[in-house]
ZAGU-830928 format. One record per residue (C-alpha): x, y, z; residue number from 1. Coordinates in pm, 1 decimal, m for minus. Each point is the difference from the previous one (the first is absolute). Example, Ala and Ser with C-alpha at 12.3 -4.5 7.8 and 13.67 -1.06 7.14 Angstrom:
+----------+----------+----------+-----+
:       c1 :       c2 :       c3 :   k :
+----------+----------+----------+-----+
:   1230.0 :   m450.0 :    780.0 :   1 :
:    137.0 :    344.0 :    m66.0 :   2 :
+----------+----------+----------+-----+
***
This chain:
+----------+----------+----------+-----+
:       c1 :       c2 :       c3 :   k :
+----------+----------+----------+-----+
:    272.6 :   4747.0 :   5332.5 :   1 :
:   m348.6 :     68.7 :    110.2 :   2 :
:   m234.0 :   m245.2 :    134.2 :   3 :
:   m378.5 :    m26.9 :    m69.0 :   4 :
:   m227.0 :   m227.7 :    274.4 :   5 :
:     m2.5 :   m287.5 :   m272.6 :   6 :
:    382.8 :     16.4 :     43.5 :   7 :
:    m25.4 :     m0.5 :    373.4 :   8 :
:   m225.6 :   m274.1 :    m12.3 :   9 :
:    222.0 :   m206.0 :   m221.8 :  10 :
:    284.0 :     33.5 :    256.8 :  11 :
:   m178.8 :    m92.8 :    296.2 :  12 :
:   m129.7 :   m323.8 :   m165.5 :  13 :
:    397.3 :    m52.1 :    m73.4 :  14 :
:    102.8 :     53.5 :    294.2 :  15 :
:   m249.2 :   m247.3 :    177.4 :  16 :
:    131.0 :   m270.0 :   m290.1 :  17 :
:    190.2 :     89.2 :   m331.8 :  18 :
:   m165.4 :   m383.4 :   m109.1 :  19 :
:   m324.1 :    168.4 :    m89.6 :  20 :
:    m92.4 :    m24.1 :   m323.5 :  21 :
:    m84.7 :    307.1 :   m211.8 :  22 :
:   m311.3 :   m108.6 :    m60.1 :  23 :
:   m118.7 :    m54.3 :    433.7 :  24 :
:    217.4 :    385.0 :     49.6 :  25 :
:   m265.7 :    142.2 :   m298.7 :  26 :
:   m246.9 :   m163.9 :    184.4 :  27 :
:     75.3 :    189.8 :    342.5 :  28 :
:     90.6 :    337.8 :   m130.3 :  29 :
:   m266.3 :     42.8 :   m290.1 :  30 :
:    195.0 :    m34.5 :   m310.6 :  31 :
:     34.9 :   m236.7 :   m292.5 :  32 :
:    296.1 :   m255.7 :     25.9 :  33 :
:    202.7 :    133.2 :   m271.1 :  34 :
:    m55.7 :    397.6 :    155.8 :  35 :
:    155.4 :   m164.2 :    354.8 :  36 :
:    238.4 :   m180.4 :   m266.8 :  37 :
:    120.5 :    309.4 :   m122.1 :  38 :
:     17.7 :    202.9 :    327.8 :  39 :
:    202.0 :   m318.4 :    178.6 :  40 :
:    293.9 :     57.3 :   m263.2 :  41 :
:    m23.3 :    426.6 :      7.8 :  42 :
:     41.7 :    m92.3 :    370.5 :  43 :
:    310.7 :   m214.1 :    m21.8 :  44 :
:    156.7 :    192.7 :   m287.2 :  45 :
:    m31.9 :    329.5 :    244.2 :  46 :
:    109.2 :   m206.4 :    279.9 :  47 :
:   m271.6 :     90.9 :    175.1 :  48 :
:     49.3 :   m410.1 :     63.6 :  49 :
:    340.1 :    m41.3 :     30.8 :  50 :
:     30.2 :   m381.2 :    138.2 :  51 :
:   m260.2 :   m276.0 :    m12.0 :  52 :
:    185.5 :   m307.6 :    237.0 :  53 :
:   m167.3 :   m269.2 :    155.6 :  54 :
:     31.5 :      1.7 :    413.8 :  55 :
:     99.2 :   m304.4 :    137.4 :  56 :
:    m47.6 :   m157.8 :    332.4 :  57 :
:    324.6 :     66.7 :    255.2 :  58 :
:    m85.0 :   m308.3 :    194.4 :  59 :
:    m60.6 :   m219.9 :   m303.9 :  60 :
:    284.9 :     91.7 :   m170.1 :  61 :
:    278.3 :    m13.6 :    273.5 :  62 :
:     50.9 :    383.8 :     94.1 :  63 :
:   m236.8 :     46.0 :    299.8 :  64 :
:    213.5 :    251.8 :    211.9 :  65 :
:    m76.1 :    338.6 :    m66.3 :  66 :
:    235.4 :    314.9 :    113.1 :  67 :
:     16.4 :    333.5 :     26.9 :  68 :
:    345.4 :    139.3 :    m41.8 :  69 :
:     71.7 :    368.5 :     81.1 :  70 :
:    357.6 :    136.0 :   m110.0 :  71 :
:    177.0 :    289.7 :     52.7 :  72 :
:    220.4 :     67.5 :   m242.2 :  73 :
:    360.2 :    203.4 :     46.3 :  74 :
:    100.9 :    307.3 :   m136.1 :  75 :
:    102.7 :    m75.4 :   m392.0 :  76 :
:    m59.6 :    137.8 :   m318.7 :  77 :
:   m249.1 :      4.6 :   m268.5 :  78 :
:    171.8 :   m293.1 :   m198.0 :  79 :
:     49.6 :   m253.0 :    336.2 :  80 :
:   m397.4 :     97.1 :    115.0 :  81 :
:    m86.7 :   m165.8 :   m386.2 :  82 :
:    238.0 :   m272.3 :     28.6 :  83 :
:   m217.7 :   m106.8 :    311.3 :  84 :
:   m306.3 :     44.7 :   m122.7 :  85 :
:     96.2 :   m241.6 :   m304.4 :  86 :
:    127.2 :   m228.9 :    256.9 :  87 :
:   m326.4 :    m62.8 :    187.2 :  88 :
:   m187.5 :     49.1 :   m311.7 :  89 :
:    174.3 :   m323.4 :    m97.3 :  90 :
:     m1.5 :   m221.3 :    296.2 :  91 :
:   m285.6 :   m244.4 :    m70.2 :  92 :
:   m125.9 :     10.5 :    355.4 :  93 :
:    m50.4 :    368.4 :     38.9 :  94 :
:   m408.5 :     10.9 :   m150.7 :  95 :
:      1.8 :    413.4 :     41.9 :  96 :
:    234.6 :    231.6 :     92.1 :  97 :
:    m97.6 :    373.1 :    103.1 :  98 :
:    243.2 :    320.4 :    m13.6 :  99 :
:   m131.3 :    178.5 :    333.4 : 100 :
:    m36.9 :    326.4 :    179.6 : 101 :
:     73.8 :      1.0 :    432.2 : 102 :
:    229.8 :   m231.4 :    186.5 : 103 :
:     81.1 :   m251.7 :   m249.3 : 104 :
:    100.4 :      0.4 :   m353.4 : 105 :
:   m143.5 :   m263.4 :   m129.4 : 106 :
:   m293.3 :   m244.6 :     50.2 : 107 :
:     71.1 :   m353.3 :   m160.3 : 108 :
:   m245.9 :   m302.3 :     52.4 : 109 :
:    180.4 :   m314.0 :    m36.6 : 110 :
:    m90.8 :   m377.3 :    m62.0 : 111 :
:    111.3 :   m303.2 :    176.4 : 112 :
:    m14.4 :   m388.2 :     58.5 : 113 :
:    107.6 :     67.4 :    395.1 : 114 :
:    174.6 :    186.8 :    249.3 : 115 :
:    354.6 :   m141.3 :   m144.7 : 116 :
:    m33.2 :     55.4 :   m347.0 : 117 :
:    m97.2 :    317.6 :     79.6 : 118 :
:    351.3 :     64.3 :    219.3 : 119 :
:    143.1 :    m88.2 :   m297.1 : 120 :
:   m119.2 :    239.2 :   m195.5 : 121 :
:     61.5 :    263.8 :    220.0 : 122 :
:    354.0 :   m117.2 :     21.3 : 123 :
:     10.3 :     50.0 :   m417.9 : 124 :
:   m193.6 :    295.9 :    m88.9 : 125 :
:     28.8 :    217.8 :    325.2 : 126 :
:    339.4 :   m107.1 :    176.5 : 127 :
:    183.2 :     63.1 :   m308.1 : 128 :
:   m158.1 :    321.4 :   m109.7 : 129 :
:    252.4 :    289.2 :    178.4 : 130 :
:   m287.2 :    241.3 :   m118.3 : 131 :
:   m259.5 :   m193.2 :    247.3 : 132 :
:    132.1 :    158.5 :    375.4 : 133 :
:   m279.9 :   m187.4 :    137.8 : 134 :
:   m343.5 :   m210.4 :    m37.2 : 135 :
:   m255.0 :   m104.1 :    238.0 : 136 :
:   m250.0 :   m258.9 :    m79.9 : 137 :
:   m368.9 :    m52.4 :    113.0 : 138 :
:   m121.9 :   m339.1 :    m72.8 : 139 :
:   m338.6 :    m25.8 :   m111.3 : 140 :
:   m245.1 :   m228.3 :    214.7 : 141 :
:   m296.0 :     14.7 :   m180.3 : 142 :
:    m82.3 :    127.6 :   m342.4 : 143 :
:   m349.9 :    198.4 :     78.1 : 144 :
:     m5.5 :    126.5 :   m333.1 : 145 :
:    249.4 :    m68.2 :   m323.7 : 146 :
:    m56.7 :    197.4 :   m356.3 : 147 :
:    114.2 :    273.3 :   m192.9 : 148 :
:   m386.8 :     87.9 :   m140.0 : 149 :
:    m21.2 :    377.2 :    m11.2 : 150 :
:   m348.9 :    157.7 :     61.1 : 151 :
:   m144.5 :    142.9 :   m351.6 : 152 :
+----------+----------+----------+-----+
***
């Protein structure tokens, strides 16, 4: 798919807030409501938009401990490597989970109420895993800057 500056436009004001209306999006970019109408929904059906969530507070909502968990995973095949990945992909307090290049495997930022609930997931998802020969976790202190907005 190839994008025009109206399109750009379109998904910057998304980005910012998918709560605008059509008609305040026309309003920034230059085009009539029903033209930013019709571009919104080319957009999603490319999957140039593939998610619209809403983000919720960690501290509001009971999960303020944020980690960093870097594994290395142990020699295994093709089929073992997937049945991980579906793993973490399914643990509710992994939020993203990155396939990497250099000293670790994997990059997996995880979600928790405290320090505890935390150990317990590591017990779960990690201690059980033979494919996992090791992890190493960085705690985050302070979140400087949280998003997943991508520069158009």
């Amino acid at each position: 798919m190839t994008m025009d500056k109206f399109d750009k436009a379109i998904l910057r004001c998304l980005q910012e807030n998918t709560r605008f209306k059509s008609e305040y999006i026309a309003e920034k970019v230059g085009l009539s409501a029903t033209a930013c109408q019709r571009r919104i929904k080319r957009l999603r059906d490319s999957r140039a938009i593939t998610k619209e969530v809403a983000i919720l507070n960690p501290e509001i909502t009971g999960r303020p401990v944020t980690l960093i968990v870097q594994l290395v995973i142990g020699r295994c095949g093709a089929e073992i490597l997937d049945q991980l990945k579906r793993d973490l992909v399914a643990e509710p307090e992994v939020q993203q989970c990155y396939n990497v290049t250099g000293a670790f495997d994997f990059v997996v930022i995880v979600t928790a109420k405290d320090m505890e609930a935390y150990e317990r997931f590591t017990r779960r998802v990690f201690f059980d895993k033979p494919t996992i020969k090791e992890f190493e976790t960085t705690v985050v202190m302070e979140k400087i800057k949280v998003g997943l907005e991508i520069p158009i």
